[in-house]
C-alpha positions in Angstrom: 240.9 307.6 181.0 238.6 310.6 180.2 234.7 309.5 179.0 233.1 309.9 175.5 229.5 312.3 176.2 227.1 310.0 176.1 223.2 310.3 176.2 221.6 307.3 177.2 217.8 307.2 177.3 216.1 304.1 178.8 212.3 303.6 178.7 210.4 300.9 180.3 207.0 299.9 180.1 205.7 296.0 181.6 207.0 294.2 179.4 210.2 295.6 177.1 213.3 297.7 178.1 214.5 299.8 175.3 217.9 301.2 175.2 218.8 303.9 173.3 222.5 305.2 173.0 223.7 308.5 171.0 227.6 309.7 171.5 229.7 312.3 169.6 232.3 310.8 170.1 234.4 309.7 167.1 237.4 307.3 168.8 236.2 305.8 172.4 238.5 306.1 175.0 241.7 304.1 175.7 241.5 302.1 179.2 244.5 302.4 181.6 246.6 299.2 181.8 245.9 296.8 185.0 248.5 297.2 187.8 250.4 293.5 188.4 249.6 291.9 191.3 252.7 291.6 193.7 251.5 290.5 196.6 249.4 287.7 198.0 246.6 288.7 200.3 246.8 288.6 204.3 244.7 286.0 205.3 244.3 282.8 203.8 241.8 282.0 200.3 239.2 279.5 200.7 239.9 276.2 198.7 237.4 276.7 195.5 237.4 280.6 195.9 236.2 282.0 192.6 236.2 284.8 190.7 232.6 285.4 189.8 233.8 288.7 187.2 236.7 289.3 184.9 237.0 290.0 181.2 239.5 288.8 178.8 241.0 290.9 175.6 242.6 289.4 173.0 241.7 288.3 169.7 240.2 286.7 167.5 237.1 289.1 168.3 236.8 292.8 167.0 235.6 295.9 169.4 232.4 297.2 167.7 232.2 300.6 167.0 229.3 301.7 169.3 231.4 300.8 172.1 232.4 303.4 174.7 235.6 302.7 175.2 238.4 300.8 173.6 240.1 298.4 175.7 244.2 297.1 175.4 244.6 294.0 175.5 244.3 291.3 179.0 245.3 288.1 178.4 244.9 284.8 179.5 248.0 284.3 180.9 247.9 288.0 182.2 244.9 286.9 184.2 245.9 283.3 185.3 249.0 285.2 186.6 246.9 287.2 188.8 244.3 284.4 189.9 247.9 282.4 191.0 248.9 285.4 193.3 245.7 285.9 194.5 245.4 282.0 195.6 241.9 281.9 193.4 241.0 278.2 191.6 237.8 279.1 189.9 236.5 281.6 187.5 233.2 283.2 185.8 234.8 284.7 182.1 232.0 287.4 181.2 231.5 289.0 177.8 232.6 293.0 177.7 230.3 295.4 176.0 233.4 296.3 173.1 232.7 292.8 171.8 229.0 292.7 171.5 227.3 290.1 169.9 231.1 288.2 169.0 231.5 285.9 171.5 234.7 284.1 170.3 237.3 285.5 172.6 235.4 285.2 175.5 234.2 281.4 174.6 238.2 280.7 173.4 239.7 282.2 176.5 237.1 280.2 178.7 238.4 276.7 177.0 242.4 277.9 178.1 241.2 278.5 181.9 240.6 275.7 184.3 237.5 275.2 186.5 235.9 278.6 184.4 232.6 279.3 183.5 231.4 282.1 181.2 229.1 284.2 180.7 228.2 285.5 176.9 225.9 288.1 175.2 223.0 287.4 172.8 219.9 288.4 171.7 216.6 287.3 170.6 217.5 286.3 167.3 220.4 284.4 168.5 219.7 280.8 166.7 218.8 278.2 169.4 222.1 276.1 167.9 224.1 278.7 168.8 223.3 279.0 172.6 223.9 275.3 172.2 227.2 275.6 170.9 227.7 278.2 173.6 226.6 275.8 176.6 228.4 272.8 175.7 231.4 275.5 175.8 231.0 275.9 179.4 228.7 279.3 179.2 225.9 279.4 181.6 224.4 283.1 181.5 223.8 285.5 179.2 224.7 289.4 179.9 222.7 292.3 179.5 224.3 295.6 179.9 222.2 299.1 180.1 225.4 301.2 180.9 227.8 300.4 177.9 226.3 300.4 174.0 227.2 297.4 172.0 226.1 296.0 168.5 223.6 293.9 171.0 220.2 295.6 171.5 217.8 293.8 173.6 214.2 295.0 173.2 212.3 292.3 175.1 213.8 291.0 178.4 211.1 288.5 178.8 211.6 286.8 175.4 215.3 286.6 175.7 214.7 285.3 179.6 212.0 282.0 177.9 215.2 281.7 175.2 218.1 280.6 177.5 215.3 279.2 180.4 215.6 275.7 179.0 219.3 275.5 179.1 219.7 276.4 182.7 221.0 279.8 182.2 221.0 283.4 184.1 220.8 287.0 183.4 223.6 289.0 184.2 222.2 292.4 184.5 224.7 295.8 184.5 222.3 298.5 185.4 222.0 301.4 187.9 219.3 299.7 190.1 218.2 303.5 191.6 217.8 304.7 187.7 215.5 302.8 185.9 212.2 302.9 188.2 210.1 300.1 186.9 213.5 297.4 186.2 213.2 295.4 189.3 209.7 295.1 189.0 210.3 293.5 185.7 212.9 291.3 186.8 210.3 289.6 189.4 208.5 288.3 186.4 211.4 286.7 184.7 211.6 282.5 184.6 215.2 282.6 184.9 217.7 283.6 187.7 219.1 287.1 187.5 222.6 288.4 188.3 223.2 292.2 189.2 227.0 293.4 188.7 228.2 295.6 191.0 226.4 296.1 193.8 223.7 296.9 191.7 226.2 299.8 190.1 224.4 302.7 192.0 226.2 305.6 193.8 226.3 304.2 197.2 226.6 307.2 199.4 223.9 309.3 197.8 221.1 306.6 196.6 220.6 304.5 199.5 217.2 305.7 200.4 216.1 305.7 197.1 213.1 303.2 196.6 214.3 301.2 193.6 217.3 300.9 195.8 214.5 299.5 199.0 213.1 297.4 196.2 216.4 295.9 195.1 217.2 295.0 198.4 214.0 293.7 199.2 214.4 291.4 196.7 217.7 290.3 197.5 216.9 290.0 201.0 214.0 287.4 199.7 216.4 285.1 198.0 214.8 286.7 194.6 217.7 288.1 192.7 221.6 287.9 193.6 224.4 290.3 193.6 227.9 290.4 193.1 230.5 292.1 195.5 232.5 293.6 193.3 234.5 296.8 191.6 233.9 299.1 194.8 235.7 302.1 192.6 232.4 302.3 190.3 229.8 302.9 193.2 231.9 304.5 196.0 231.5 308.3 196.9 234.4 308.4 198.7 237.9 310.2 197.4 239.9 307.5 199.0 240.6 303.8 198.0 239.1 302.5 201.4 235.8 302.6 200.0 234.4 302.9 203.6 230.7 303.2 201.8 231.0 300.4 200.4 232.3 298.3 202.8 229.3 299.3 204.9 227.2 298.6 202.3 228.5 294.5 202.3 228.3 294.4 206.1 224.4 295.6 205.5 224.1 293.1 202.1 225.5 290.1 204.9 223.1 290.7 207.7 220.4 290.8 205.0 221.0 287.6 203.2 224.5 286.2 202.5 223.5 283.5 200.6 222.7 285.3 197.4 226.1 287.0 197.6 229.4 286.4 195.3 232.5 288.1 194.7 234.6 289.2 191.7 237.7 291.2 191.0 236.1 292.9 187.3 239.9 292.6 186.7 241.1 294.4 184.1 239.1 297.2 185.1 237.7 298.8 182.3 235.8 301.8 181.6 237.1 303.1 184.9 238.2 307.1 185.6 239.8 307.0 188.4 243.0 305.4 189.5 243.8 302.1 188.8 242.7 299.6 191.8 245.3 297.2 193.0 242.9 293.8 193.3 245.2 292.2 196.5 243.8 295.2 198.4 240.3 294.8 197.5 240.6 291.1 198.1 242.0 292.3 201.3 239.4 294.6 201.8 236.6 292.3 201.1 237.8 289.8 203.4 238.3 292.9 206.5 234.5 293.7 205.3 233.4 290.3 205.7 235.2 288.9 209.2 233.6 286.1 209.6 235.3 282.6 208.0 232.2 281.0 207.6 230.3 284.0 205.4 233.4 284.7 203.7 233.9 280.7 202.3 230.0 281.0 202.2 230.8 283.7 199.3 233.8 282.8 197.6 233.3 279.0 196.9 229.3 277.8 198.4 227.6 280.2 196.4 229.7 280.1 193.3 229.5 276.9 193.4 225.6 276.9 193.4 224.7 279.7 191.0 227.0 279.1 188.3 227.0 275.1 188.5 230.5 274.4 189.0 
């Protein structure tokens, strides 16, 4: 799957993030289908394991057209067919960018998957009675993504923070965390737990020294933010699907505080230019990158079971 040209531009200042998105490009890209699963992984799943990130694709909801890419659709049963193989029994449902503001899918999906949680998209003039309707529908966190456009622009991260504080919910950031230089000390303000997707999405082998990087993982090492382990093909440098960087990069993220850790699959793998990723390896993977029994039920099911209030 080839990738529209895109400018992003993203200014900060103390209190706002601004996102601004421009692309020539007239139909978004077509994502590459999932590969089945067809094999169970090698050492045993934790009872409870969970999936903290996947997306669903189906109707009733309509891809908006600032998207970036245009995704086929993943099912339900597409997905509970993988979470059987895999041995998983809980899930965390999150809103893709194509959607945007329509939560439907993502909300109707949640109510056909057992012992799931979700996480949806708003803004700040999202009426109170609708992130009500939305919690007493099993969501618990609201996304925020400042890689992908959507119909959903978010000018005031504090304001949408106080919004959802009172119901108990999260923010679910996707950002690069060595890009935008004055993000994490904006997130240290906010009265609501935050989320980082994939690792913090940065490019592993070349960013590690950078000092948004030192600040993200100062805060994580203090308990102040949480990350998810998760889609290893976005943030790897290497050409191989071992994603040695990466797995060193979990072993450091363990030693450092392995209580603010989850894991996800990001099944079906969208918005992604490489080859497609076969999830029982990275299950497999994660589980050879995390040895010991203890962390790794620590990860799958205690933490899970913490953040997103299962």
């Amino acid at each position: 799957m080839g990738s529209p040209i895109l400018s992003v531009t993203i200014a900060f200042n103390a209190r706002y993030v601004h996102i601004g998105f421009m692309t020539n490009s007239i139909i978004p890209d077509v994502c590459d289908r999932p590969l089945p699963a067809k094999r169970a992984p090698k050492r045993s799943i934790p009872d409870g394991a969970c999936d903290c990130h996947f997306h669903v694709f189906d109707t009733p909801s309509k891809q908006v057209s600032e998207r970036t890419y245009t995704a086929l659709d993943a099912t339900v049963d597409e997905y509970m067919q993988l979470r059987d193989v895999l041995g998983l029994a809980r899930g965390v449902l999150v809103q893709p960018s194509v959607y945007g503001l329509d939560n439907e899918t993502t909300l109707r999906s949640a109510s056909k998957i057992p012992n799931v949680k979700s996480v949806v998209v708003i803004d700040q003039t999202t009426p109170i009675s609708e992130i009500q309707r939305m919690a007493d529908a099993g969501a618990v966190g609201c996304r925020v993504n400042l890689l992908f456009p959507s119909d959903a622009v978010i000018s005031d991260l504090r304001a949408l923070a106080r919004r959802i504080a009172d119901f108990g919910w999260h923010l679910q950031i996707l950002a690069d965390v060595s890009n935008p230089a004055h993000l994490i000390d904006l997130i240290t303000s906010l009265p609501v737990p935050v989320m980082f997707d994939h690792l913090g999405h940065f490019p592993i082998s070349t960013s590690r020294d950078h000092a948004s990087v030192d600040a993200f993982l100062r805060l994580l090492g203090d308990g102040k933010i949480w990350t998810k382990i998760s889609a290893p093909y976005r943030t790897t440098g290497s050409a191989m699907t071992d994603y040695y960087d990466v797995g060193e990069f979990v072993t450091k993220l363990t030693e450092l505080n392995p209580d603010n850790l989850v894991w996800g699959t990001d099944w079906p793998h969208p918005k992604f230019n490489g080859p497609m990723p076969d999830d029982t390896d990275m299950l497999d993977q994660f589980m050879d990158w995390v040895p010991n029994a203890h962390l790794r039920h620590k990860i799958l099911v205690e933490n899970p079971e913490r953040f997103y209030q299962f």
